[in-house]
C-alpha positions in Angstrom: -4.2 15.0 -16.6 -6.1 17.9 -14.1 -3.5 19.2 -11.4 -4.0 16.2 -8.7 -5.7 17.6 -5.7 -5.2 16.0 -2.2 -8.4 15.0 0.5 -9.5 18.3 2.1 -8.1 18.7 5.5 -10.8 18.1 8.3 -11.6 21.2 9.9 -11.0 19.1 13.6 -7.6 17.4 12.9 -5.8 19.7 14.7 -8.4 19.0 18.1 -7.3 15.3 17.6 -3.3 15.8 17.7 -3.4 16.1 21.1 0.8 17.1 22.5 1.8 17.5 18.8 2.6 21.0 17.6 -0.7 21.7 14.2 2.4 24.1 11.9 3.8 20.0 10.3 0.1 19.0 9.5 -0.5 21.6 7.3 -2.3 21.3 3.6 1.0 21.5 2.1 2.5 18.7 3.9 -1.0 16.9 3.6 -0.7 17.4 -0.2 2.7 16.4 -0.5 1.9 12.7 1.4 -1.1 12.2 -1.0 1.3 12.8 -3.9 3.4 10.3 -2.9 0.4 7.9 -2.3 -1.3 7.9 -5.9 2.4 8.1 -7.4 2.7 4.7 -6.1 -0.5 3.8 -7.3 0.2 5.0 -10.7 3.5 2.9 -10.4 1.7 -0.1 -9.5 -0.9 0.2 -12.8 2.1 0.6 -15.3 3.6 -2.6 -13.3 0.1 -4.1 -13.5 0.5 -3.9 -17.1 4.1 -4.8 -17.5 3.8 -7.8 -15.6 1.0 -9.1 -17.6 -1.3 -9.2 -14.8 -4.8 -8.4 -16.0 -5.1 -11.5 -18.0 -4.8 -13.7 -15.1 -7.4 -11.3 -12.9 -10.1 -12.4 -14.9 -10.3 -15.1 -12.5 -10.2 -14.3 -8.8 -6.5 -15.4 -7.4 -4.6 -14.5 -4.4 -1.0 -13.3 -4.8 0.3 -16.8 -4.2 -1.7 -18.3 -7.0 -1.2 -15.2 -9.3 2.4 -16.2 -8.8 2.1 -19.9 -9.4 0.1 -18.8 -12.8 2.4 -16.3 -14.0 5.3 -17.8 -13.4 7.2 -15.4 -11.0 9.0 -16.7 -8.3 8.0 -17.2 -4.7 10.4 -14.7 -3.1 7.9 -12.3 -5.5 4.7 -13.2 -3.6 5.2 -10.2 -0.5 5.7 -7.4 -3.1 2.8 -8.7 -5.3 0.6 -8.7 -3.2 1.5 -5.3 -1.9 0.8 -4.3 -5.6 -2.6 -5.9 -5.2 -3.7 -4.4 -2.4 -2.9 -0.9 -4.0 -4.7 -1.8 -7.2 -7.8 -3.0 -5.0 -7.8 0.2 -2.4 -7.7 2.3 -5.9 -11.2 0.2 -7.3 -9.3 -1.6 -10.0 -9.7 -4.9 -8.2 -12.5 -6.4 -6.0 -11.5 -8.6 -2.9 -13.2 -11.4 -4.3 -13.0 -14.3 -1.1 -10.0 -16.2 -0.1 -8.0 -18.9 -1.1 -7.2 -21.9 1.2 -4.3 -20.4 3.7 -7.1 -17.5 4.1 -5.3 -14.7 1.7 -7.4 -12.6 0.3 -8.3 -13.3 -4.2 -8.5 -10.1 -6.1 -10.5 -10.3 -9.2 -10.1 -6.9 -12.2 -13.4 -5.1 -12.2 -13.9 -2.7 -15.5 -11.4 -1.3 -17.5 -8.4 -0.7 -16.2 -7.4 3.3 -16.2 -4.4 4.9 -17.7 -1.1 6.3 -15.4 -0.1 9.4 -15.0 3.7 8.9 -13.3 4.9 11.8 -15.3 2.5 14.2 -14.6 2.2 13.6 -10.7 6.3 13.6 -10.5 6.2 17.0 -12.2 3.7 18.2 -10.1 5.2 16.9 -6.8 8.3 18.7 -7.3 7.1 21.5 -7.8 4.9 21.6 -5.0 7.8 20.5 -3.0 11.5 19.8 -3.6 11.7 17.7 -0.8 9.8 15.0 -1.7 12.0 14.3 -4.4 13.7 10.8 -2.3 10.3 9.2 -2.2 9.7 9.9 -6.0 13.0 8.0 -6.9 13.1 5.2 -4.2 9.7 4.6 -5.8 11.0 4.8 -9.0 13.5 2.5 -7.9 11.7 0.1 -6.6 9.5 -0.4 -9.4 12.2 -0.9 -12.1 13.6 -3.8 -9.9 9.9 -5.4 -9.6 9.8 -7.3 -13.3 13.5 -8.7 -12.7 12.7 -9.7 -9.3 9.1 -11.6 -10.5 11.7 -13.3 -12.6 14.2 -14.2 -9.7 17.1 -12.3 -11.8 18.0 -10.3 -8.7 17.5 -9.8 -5.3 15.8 -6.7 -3.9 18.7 -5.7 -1.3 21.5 -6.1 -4.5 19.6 -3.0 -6.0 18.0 -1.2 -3.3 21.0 -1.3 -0.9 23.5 -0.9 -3.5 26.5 1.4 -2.6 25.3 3.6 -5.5 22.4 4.2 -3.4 23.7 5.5 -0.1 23.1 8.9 -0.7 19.2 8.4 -1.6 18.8 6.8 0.9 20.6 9.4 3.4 18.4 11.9 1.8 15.3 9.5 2.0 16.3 9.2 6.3 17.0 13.2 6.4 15.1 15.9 7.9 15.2 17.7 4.9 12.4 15.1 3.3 8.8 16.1 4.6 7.1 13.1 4.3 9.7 11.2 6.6 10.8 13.8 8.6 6.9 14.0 10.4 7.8 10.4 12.1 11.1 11.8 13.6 8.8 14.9 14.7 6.2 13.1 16.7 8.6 10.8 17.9 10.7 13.5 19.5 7.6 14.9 20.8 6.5 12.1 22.5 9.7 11.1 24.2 10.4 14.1 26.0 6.8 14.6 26.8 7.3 11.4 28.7 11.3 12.0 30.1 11.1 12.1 33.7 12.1 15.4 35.9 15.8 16.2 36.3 18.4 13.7 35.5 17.9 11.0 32.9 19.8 8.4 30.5 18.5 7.7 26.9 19.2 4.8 24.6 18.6 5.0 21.1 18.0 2.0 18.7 18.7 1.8 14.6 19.8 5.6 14.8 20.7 5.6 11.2 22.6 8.8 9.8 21.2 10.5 13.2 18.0 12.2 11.6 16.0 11.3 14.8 18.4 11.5 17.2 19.2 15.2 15.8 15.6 15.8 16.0 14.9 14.8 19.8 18.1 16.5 20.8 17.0 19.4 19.2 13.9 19.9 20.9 15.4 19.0 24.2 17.6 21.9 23.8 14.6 23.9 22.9 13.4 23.1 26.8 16.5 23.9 27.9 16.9 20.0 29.1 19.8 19.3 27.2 21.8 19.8 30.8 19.6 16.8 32.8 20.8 14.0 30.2 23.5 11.8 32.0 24.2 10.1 29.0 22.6 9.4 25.5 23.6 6.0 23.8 23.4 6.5 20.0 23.2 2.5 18.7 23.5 1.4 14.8 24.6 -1.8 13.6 25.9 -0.1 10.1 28.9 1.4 10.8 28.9 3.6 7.8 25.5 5.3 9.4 26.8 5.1 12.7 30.5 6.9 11.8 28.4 9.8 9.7 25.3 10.0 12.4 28.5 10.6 14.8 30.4 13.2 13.0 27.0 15.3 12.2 25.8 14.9 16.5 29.5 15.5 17.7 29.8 18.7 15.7 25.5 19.7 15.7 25.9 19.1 19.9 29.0 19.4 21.6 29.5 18.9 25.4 26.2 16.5 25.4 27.0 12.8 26.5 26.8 10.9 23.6 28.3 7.7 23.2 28.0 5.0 20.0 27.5 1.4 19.8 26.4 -1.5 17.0 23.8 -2.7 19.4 21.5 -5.0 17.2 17.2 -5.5 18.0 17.6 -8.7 17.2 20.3 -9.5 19.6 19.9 -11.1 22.9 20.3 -8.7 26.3 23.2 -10.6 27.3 25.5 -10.7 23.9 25.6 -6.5 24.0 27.6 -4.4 26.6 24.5 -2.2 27.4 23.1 -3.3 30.8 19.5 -4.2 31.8 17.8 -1.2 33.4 19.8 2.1 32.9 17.7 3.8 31.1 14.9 6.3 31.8 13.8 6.7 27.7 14.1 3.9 24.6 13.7 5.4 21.7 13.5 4.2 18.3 12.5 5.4 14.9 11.2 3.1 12.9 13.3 0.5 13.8 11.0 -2.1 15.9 8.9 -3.4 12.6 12.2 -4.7 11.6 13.0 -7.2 14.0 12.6 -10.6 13.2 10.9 -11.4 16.7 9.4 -8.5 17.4 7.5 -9.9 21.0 11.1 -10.8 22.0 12.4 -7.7 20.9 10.2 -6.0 23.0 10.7 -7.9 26.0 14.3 -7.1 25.6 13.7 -3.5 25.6 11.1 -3.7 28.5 14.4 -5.2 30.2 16.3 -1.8 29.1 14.3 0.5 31.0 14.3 1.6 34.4 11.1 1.2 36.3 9.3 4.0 35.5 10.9 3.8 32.4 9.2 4.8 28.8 9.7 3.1 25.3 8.7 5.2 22.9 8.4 3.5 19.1 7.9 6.2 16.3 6.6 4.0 13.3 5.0 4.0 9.7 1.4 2.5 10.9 -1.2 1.0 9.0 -4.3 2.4 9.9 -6.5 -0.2 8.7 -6.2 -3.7 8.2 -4.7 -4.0 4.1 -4.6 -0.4 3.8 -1.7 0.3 1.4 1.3 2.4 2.3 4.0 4.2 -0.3 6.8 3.4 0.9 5.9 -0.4 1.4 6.4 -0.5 -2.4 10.2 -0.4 -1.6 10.7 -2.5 1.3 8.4 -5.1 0.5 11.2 -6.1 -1.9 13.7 -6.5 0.8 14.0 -10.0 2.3 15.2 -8.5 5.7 11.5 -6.6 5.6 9.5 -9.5 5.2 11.6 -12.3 6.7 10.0 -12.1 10.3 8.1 -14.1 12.7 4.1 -13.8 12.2 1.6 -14.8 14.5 -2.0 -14.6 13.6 -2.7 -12.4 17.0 0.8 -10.6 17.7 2.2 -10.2 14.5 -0.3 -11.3 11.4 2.1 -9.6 8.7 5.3 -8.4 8.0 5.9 -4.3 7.8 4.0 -1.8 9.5 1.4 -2.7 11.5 -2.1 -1.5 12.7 -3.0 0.6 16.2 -4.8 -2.2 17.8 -1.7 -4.7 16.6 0.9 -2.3 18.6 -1.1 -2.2 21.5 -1.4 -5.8 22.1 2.5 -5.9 21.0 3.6 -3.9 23.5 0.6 -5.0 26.4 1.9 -8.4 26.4 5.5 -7.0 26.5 4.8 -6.0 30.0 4.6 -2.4 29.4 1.6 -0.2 30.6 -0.1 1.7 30.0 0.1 2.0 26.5 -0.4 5.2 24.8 -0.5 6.7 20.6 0.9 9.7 19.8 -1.4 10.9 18.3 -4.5 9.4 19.0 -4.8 7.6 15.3 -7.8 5.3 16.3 -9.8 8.8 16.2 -7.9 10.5 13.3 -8.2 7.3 11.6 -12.4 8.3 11.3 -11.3 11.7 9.9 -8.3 11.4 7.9 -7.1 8.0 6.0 -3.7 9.4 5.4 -2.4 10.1 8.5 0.1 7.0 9.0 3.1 8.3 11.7 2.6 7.7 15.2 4.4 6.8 18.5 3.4 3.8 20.4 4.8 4.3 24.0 4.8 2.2 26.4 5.8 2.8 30.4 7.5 0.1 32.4 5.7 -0.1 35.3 7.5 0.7 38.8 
């Protein structure tokens, strides 16, 4: 297989990114994302071909009815057709109508090609070290997909397996380009939009404290550290929360951090942080995961201060169906696809679109609502660019 070569970088990305620093977008880190990408599509042809599934794709059948047909078991049916939606965006299948709840039927078109898994890990290492938590979640994930067709195990048992923690640390760290960008833009954003002098922060599904670190960084950078009144570091794991506090504690001593096991999907009045005492929300991607994610919001809305920003760094889907890596592992995880959908508001589980995010937070009350960047326009120029921040400004 020829060295895999990524999409060349539009000469007028960097005009688009708007309060984002260009040095993270670089070809390197461009090239390490589209690694990632076709090494999940090369994943999802050897799982094609393990799960028997080009047989069936002679006939056009949606993921439900390629299911029924093959014999996997419901619980299967997100992650399939997450696999099907990779196999179509890479030409081996053609949307081919839809069945009777309106899902798209994929039918195979021409032969299908050969994998290179080997070949693109080896190349992505040694392009960069880094991405090496993306390769092996993905690798991961695709060695639980045939027992989970078969409803031999569930995807949290093996995914979130205490012999997993430290991937998954490394997955979450700063350390790993191709998540690291979302704690970047995130930080960016939020203290673009802190207020003058004195303000209070509260921090949702902080995790080991990658993007805490990250926005705490940079506001010591601006010298700002000194105007935060307090800083309320929530997680509901305590493992996460007990190592995120040990790293801050030590990484930034004298700032006023506290910790809590606030929950998103908790109501306002079963937690001990108040309604409006805080100037910033920030979360990193955190709000796709709540199971009622227009409630969620609401309750966050609540959070603020007038004046008030929530800002929501997230994985988003640039176009409706488009394929994402990382989906590959948490479409097998109930908690990611056990939410509330509405056609308009929410029309799937996971990460969600720009125009999805707008009406999301519009109808939570919050305006006006603003992308970081602008990916409606980057979208035209670049289809790989999926980390943004949706903020959103409670009015006065």
């Amino acid at each position: 297989m020829p060295a895999f070569i990524a999409t060349p970088s539009p000469p007028d990305l960097a005009g688009v990114l708007g309060e984002l620093p260009p040095e993270p977008f670089s070809e390197h880190f461009q090239l390490c994302v589209e690694l990632v990408e076709r090494y999940a599509g090369d994943w999802a042809l050897a799982l094609a071909a393990e799960l028997a599934l080009a047989p069936a794709l002679a006939d056009a059948l949606s993921a439900n009815e390629l299911a029924a047909r093959r014999g996997f078991v419901p619980g299967f049916v997100p992650a399939l057709q997450g696999l099907l939606r990779r196999l179509a965006a890479d030409g081996v299948l053609a949307v081919a109508g839809q069945d009777g709840t309106g899902a798209p039927r994929y039918r195979a078109v021409g032969p299908w090609p050969s994998e290179h898994r080997a070949e693109l890990r080896a190349q992505g290492l040694a392009t960069d070290p880094g991405i090496a938590p993306s390769l092996e979640l993905l690798d991961l994930a695709g060695g639980l997909y045939p027992p989970l067709a078969r409803g031999e195990v569930r995807g949290e048992q093996v995914l979130l397996g205490a012999g997993h923690v430290g991937l998954w640390g490394e997955y979450f760290s700063n350390r790993h380009p191709v998540y690291a960008i979302n704690n970047v833009i995130a930080a960016v954003a939020a203290l673009t939009r802190a207020p003058a002098g004195r303000f209070a922060v509260l921090e949702l599904g902080a995790g080991a404290g990658s993007a805490t670190e990250e926005l705490l960084a940079r506001l010591e950078q601006a010298g700002r550290l000194g105007d935060l009144t307090r800083y309320e570091v929530t997680e509901p794991s305590t493992f996460f929360r007990r190592r995120a506090e040990r790293a801050l504690r030590s990484r930034f001593p004298g700032v006023p951090l506290s910790f809590s096991a606030l929950d998103i999907d908790l109501p306002l009045d079963a937690t001990a942080t108040a309604a409006g005492e805080f100037d910033l929300v920030f979360a990193v991607n955190v709000l796709h995961v709540a199971r009622d994610l227009p409630a969620a919001l609401a309750r966050l809305r609540e959070r603020l201060a007038p004046g008030g920003w929530l800002v929501g760094g997230e994985c988003i889907r640039l176009f409706p169906g488009q394929p994402i890596a990382a989906e590959m592992v948490f479409l097998a995880l109930e908690g990611f696809v056990g939410v509330e959908l509405d056609p308009e508001r929410r029309p799937e589980p996971g990460f969600l679109t720009p125009e999805v995010w707008r009406r999301l937070f519009t109808g939570a009350g919050l305006a006006p609502v603003e992308l970081v960047p602008d990916l409606e326009r980057i979208r035209d120029l670049y289809p790989f660019f999926n980390s943004g921040a949706i903020c959103g400004r409670r009015p006065l």
